[in-house]
C-alpha positions as CSV (number, residue, x, y, z in Angstrom):
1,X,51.5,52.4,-84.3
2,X,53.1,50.3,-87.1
3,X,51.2,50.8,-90.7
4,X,49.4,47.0,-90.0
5,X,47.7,48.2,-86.9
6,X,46.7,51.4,-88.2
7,X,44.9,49.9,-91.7
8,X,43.7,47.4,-89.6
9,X,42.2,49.9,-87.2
10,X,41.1,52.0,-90.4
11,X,39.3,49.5,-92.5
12,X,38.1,47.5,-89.1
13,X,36.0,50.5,-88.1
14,X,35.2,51.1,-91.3
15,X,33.7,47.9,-92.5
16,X,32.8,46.0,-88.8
17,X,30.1,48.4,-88.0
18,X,32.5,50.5,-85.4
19,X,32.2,54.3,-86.4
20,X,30.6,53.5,-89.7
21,X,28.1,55.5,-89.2
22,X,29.2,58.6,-86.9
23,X,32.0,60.8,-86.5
24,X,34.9,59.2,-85.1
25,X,35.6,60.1,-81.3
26,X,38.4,61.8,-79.7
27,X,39.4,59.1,-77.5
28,X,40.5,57.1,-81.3
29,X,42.4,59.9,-82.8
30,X,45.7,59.3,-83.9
31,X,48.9,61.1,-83.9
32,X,50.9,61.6,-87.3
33,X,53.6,58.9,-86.5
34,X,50.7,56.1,-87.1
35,X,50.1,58.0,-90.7
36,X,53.7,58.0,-91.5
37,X,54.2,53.9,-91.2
38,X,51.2,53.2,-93.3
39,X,52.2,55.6,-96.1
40,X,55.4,54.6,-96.2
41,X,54.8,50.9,-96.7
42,X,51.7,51.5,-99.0
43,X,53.3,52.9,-101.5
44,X,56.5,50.6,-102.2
45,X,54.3,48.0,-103.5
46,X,54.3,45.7,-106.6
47,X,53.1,48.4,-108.8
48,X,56.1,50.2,-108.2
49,X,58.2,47.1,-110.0
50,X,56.3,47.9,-112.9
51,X,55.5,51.9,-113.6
52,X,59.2,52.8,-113.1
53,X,60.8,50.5,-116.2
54,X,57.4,51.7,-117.9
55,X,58.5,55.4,-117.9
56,X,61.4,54.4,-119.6
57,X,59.7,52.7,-122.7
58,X,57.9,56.2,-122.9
59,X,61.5,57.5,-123.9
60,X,61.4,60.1,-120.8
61,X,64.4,62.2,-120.4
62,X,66.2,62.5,-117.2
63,X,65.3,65.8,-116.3
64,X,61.8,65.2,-117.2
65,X,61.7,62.0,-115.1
66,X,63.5,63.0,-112.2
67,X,62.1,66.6,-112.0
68,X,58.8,65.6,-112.6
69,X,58.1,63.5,-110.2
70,X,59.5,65.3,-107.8
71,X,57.1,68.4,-108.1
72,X,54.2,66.0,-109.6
73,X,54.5,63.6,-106.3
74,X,54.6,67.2,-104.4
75,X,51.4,68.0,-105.5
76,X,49.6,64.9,-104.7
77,X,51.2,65.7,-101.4
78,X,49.2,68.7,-101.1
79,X,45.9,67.4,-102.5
80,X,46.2,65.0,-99.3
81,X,47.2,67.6,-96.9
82,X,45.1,70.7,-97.7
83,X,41.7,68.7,-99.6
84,X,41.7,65.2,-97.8
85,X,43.3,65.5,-94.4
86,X,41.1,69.0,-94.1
87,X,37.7,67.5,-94.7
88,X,38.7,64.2,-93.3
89,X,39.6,65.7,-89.9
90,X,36.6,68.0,-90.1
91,X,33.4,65.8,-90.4
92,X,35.5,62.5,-89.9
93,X,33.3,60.4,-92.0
94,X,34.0,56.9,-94.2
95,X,34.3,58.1,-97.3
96,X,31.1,55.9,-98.1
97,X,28.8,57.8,-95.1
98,X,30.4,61.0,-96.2
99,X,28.5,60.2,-99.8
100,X,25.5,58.5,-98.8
101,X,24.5,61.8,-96.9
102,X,24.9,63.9,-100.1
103,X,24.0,61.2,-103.0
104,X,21.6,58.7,-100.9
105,X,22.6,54.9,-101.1
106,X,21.3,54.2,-104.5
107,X,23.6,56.6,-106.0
108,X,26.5,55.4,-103.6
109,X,25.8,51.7,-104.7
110,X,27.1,52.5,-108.7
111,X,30.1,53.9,-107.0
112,X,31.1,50.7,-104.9
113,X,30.5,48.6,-108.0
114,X,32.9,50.9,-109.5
115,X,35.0,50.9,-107.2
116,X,35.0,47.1,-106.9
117,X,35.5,46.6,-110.1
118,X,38.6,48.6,-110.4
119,X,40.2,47.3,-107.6
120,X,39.6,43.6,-108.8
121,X,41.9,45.2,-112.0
122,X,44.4,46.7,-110.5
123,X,44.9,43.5,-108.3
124,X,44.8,41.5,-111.1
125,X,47.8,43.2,-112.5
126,X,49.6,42.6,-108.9
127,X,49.1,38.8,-109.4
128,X,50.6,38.9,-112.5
129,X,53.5,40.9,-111.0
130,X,54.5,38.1,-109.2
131,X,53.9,35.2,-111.7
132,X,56.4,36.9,-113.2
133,X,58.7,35.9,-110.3
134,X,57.4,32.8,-109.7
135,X,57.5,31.5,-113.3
136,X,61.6,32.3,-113.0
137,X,62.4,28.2,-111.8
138,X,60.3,26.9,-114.2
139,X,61.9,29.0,-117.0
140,X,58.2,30.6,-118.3
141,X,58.5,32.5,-120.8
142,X,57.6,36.5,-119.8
143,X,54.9,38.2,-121.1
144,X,55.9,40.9,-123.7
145,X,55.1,44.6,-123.5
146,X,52.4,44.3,-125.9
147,X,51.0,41.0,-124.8
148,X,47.4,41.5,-124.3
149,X,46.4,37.6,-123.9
150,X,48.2,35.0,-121.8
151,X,51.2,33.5,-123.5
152,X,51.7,29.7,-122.1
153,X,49.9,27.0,-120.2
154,X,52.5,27.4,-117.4
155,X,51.6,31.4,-117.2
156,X,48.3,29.9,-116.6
157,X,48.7,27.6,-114.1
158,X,50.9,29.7,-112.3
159,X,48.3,33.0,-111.9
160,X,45.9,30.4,-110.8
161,X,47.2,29.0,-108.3
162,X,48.8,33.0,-107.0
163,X,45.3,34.0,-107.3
164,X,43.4,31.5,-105.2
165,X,46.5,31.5,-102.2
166,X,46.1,35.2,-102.4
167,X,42.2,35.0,-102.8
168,X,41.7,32.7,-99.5
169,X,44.4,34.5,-97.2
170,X,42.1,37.8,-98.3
171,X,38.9,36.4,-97.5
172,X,40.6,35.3,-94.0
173,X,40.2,39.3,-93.2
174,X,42.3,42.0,-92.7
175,X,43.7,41.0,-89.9
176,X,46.5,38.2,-91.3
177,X,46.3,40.7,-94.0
178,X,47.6,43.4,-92.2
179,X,50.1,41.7,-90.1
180,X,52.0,40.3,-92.8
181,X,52.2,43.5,-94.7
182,X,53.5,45.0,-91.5
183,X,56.5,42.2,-91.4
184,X,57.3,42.6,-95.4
185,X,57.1,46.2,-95.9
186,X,60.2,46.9,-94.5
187,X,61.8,44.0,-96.9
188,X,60.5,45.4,-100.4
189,X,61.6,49.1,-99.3
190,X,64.7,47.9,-98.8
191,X,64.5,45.4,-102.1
192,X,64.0,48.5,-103.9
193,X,66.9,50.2,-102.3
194,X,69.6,47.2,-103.0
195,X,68.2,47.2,-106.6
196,X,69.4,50.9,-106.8
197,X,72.4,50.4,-106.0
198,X,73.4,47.3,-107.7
199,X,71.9,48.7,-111.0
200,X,74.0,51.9,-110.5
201,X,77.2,49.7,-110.2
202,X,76.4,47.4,-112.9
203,X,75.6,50.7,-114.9
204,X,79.3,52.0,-113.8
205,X,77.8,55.1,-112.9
206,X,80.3,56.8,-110.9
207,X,79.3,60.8,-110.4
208,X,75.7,61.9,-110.4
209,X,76.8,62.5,-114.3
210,X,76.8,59.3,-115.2
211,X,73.5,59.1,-113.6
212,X,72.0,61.7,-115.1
213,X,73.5,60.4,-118.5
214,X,71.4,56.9,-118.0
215,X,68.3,58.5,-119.5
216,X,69.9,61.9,-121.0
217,X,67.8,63.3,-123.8
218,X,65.8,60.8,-123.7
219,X,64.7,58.8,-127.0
220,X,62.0,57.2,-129.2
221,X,59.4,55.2,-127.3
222,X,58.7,52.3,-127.9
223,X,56.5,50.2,-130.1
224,X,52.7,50.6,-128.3
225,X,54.2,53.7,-125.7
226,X,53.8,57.2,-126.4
227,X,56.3,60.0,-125.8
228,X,56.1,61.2,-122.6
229,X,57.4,64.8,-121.5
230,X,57.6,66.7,-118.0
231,X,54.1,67.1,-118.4
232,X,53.1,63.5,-118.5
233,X,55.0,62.9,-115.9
234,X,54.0,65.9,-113.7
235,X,50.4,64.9,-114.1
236,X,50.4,60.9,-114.0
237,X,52.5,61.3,-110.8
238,X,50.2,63.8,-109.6
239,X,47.0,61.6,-110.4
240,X,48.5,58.3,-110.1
241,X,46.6,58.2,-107.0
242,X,44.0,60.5,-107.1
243,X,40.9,58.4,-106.1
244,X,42.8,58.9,-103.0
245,X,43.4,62.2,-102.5
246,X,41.3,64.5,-104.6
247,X,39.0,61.7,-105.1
248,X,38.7,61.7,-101.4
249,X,38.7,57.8,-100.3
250,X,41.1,58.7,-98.1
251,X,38.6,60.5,-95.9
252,X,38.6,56.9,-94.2
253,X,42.0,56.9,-92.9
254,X,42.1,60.8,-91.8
255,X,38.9,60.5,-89.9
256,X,41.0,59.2,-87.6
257,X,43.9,61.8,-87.8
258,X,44.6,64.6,-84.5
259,X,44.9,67.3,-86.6
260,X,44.9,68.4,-90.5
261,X,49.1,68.4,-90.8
262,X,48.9,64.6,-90.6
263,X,48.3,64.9,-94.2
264,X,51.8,65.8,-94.7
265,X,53.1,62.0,-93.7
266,X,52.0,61.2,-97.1
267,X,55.1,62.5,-98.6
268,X,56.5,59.8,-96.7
269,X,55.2,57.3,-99.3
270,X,55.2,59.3,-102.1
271,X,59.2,59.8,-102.2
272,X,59.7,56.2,-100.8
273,X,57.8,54.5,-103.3
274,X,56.7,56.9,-106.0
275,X,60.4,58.2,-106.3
276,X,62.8,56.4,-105.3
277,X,61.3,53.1,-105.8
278,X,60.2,53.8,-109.2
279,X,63.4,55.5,-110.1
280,X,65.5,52.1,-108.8
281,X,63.4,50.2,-110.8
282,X,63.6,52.1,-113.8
283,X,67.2,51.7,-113.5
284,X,66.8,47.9,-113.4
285,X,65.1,48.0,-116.5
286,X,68.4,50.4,-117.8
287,X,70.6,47.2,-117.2
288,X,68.2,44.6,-118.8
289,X,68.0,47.4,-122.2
290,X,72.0,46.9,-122.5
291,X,71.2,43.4,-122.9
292,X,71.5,41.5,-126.1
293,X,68.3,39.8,-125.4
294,X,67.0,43.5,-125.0
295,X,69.0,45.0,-127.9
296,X,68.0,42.0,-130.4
297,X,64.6,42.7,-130.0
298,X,64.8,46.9,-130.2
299,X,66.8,45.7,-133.9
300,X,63.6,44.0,-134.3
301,X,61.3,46.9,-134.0
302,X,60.0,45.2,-130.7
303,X,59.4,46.3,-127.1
304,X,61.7,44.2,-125.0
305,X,59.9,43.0,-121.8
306,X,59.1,44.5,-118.9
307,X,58.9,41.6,-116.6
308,X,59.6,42.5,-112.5
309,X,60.9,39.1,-111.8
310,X,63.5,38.8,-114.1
311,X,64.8,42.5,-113.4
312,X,64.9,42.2,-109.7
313,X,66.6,38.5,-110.2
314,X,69.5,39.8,-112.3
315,X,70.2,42.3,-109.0
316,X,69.6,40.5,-106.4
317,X,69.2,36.8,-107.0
318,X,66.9,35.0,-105.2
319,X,66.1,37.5,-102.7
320,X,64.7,39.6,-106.1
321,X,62.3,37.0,-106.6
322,X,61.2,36.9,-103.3
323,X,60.8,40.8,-103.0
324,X,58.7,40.8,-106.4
325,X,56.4,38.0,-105.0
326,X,56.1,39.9,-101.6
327,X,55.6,43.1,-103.4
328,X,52.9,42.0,-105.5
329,X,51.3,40.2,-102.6
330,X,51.3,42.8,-99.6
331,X,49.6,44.9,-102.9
332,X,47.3,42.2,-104.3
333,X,45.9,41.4,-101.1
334,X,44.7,44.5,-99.3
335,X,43.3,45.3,-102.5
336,X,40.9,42.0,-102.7
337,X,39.9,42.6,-99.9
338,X,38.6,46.3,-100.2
339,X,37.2,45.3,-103.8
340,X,35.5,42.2,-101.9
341,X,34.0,45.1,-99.2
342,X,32.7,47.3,-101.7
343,X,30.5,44.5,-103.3
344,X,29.3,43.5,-100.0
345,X,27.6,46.9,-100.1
346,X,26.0,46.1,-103.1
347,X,25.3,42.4,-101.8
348,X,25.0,42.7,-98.0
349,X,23.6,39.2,-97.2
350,X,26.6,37.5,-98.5
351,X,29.5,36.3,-96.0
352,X,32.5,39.0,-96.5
353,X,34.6,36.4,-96.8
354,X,32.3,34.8,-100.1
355,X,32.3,38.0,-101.6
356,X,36.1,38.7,-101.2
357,X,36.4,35.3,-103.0
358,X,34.1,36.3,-105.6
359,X,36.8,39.8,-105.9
360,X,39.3,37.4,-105.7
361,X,38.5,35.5,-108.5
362,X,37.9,38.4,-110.7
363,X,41.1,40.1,-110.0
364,X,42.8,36.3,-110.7
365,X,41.3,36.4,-114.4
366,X,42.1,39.8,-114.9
367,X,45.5,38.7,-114.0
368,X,46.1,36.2,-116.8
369,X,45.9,39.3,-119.2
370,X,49.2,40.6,-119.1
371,X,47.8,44.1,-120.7
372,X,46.6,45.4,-117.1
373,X,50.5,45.2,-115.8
374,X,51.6,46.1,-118.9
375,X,49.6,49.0,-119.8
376,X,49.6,49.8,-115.9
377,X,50.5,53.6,-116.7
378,X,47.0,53.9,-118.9
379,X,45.0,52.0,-116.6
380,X,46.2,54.1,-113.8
381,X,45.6,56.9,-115.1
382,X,42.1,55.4,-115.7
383,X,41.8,54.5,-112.5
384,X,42.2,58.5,-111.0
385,X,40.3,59.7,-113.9
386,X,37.1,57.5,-113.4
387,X,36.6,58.2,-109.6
388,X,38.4,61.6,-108.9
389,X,35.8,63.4,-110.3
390,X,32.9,61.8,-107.1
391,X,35.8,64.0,-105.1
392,X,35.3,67.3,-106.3
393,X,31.1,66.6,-104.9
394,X,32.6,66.5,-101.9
395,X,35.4,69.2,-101.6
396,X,33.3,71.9,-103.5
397,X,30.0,71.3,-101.2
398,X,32.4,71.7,-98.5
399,X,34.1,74.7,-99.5
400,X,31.1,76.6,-101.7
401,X,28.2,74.9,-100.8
402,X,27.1,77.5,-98.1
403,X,28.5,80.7,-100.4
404,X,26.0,80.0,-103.0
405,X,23.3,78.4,-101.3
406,X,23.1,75.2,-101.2
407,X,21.6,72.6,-98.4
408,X,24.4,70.4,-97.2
409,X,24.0,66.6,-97.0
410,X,20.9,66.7,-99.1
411,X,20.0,63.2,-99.7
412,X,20.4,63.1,-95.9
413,X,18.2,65.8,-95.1
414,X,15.6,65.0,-97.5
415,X,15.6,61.4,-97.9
416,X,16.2,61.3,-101.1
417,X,18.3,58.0,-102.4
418,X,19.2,59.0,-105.5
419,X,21.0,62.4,-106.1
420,X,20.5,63.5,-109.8
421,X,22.7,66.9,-109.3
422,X,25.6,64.2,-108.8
423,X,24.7,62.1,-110.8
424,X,24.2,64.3,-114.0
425,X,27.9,66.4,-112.7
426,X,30.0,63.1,-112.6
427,X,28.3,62.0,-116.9
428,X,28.8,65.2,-118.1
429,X,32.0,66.0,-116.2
430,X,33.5,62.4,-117.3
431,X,32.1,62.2,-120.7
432,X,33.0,65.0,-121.9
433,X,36.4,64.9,-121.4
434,X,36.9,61.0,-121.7
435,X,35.6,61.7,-125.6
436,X,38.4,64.6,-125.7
437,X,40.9,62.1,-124.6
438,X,40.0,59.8,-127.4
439,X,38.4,62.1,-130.1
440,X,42.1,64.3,-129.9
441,X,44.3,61.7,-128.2
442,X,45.4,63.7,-125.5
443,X,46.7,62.4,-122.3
444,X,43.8,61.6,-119.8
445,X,45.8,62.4,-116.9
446,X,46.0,66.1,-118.6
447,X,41.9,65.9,-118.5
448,X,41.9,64.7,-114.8
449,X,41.8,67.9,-113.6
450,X,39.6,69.2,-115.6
451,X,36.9,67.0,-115.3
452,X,37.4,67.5,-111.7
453,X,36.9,70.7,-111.6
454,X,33.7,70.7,-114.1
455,X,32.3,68.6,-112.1
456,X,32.4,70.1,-109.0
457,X,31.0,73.4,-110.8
458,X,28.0,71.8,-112.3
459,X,27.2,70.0,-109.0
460,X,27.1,73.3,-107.6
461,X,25.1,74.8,-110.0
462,X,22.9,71.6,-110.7
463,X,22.4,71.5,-106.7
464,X,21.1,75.0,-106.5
465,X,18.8,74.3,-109.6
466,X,17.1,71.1,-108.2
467,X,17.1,72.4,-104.6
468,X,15.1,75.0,-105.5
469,X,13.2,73.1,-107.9
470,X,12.2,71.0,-104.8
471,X,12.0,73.8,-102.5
């Protein structure tokens, strides 16, 4: 089954009322091949256009950028097999049922409008993604690095009118959704390829030397970036998506998986888009640096732009632009329309397709800033940081809960809608280390793990207190 049908099947059952509420049943399982299309197009999306030239403005070195994503992207691997695909394939619950039963709906309701929200960013900064491609003909001038507010009238006009095409072909449903990202996937993977290549050449690298020499020791970062080592880039890549994986929304798509292994057919994605496609655009952002556009304004003390459009134009002419704009759409898209499900949740008498314009036109401000694509690498890890944590409720009930004594599914069981063990786990859990991050300035995706961790702990312990509190 190509990836279309399969996220269609996914978030059809998910949303339309078909196995919302119950286990999914044998006769729907899938094999791994339908896990392996889906991954792979998912994640060679517009965001990739964007994080790999970012890396570079961090001053990575080579070793620390190619090694560290390879074991960083490993990891997330195993989060999906051995944490996700496990407890997906065990209870094979929506994410959303799976947390209703253990926080009640009340408690599940913050988390959609969470969840909502985010999205609507993180779309926002796929819309401007492409209005950096569209805006090539009409010779708009690109956002900078550290452009927070728009920059022109044309910027304007043109994430406007992105926003409402993308915003009405969402609110359509999935289904036109889903088909068209199953006819351009296979285009922006092989964009990224072709983009490579041509940098490579127009690099004159020539041995694997040469290529290693394109970032060597690294440098400075620049103006705005920090320096980032292996360790940044172990861990972002490692939480880049980990609302997914140890935050557990995946638990949607491997409800429907045959057995735990199809867990591994994430790698499939992860070293399609979250290697090479962020390493072949980083390398069109190596050409644009020997510029003298680029190097004018490092003599300046400035950040020279990180715009996708022009970068994939200089390799690859017009069929650039078009794989920026398709890239940023087949990402833009999908993601309306889950932020516009989740506030259904919160608003259930409104039409789905109302509320996905209501997402849509969130996510279409958002895009005018240019500070959500530009600071994409902090909002990201944001992102993970914010909602990995509801995860670890989850994974540690599953795999503690009965060694220390704990009811499963409490909210369920007791009818309660409101789950304060949660509840209190996830605030302490996230402030605590969200105020390390910015007391010390340390790296939040160094903290992800930790919070996710502490979390889980205290919603063990907190459980056991209230339960028998109650008991």
């Amino acid at each position: 089954m190509s990836q279309a049908a399969i996220e269609q099947e996914v978030i059809e059952a998910e949303f339309s009322g078909e196995f919302e509420r119950e286990p999914v049943p044998q006769s729907q399982w899938k094999s791994w091949k339908s896990f392996l299309g889906m991954y792979a197009g998912e994640h060679a999306a517009g965001t990739e256009f964007v994080i790999g030239p970012l890396f570079l403005t961090t001053g990575v070195s080579a070793f620390d950028l190619i090694i560290g994503l390879l074991l960083g992207n490993f990891m997330a691997v195993l989060s999906w097999r051995f944490l996700t695909a496990e407890i997906g394939t065990k209870f094979r619950y929506t994410l959303y049922y799976h947390l209703e039963k253990i926080c009640g709906k009340r408690l599940v309701t913050i988390y959609n409008l969470a969840n909502g929200v985010l999205f609507c960013f993180l779309a926002g900064a796929m819309i401007t993604v492409s209005a950096t491609a569209v805006g090539i003909p009409f010779h708009m001038e690109m956002p900078k690095l550290t452009d927070t507010m728009p920059n022109s009238f044309t910027w304007v006009v043109i994430v406007l009118i992105i926003g409402a095409v993308i915003s009405i072909i969402a609110a359509k449903g999935y289904n036109m959704v889903a088909k068209a990202a199953n006819w351009m996937s296979p285009i922006i993977v092989f964009a990224f390829l072709l983009c490579g290549i041509i940098a490579l050449s127009q690099l004159n690298v020539h041995s694997f030397s040469d290529f290693w020499n394109i970032w060597g020791e690294g440098s400075n970062p620049f103006p705005g970036q920090i320096k980032y080592s292996f360790w940044h880039v172990f861990f972002w890549s490692w939480f880049a998506n980990a609302a997914m994986h140890i935050g557990m929304s995946d638990l949607s798509v491997f409800r429907f998986a045959k057995k735990p292994s199809a867990g591994w057919t994430t790698a499939a994605g992860y070293y399609i888009g979250h290697y090479m496609a962020w390493i072949a655009a980083a390398l069109l952002y190596a050409v644009y640096l020997k510029s003298p556009e680029a190097q004018a304004m490092l003599n300046n003390g400035e950040a020279p732009t990180v715009a996708p459009g022009p970068l994939a134009y200089n390799a690859l002419g017009i069929f650039g632009i078009l794989a920026v704009i398709l890239a940023g759409w087949t990402t833009a898209n999908p993601t309306i329309y889950r932020a516009g499900l989740a506030f259904q949740a919160i608003i259930p008498k409104v039409a789905t397709a109302w509320v996905t314009i209501i997402a849509g036109t969130v996510a279409t401000i958002a895009g005018l800033f240019p500070a959500f694509a530009m600071k994409l690498l902090g909002f990201v890890a944001l992102y993970g940081f914010i909602l990995a944590p509801i995860g670890a409720i989850i994974t540690f009930e599953y795999f503690f809960g009965k060694r220390i004594g704990i009811t499963s599914f409490y909210a369920e069981k007791t009818g309660i809608k409101f789950n304060q063990a949660v509840f209190w786990a996830w605030v302490i859990s996230f402030g605590i280390f969200y105020y390390i991050s910015l007391q010390f300035h340390v790296f939040l995706s160094f903290l992800t793990l930790p919070a996710w961790i502490s979390c889980g702990i205290l919603y063990l312990l907190f459980s056991k207190y209230y339960q028998q509190l109650k008991a």
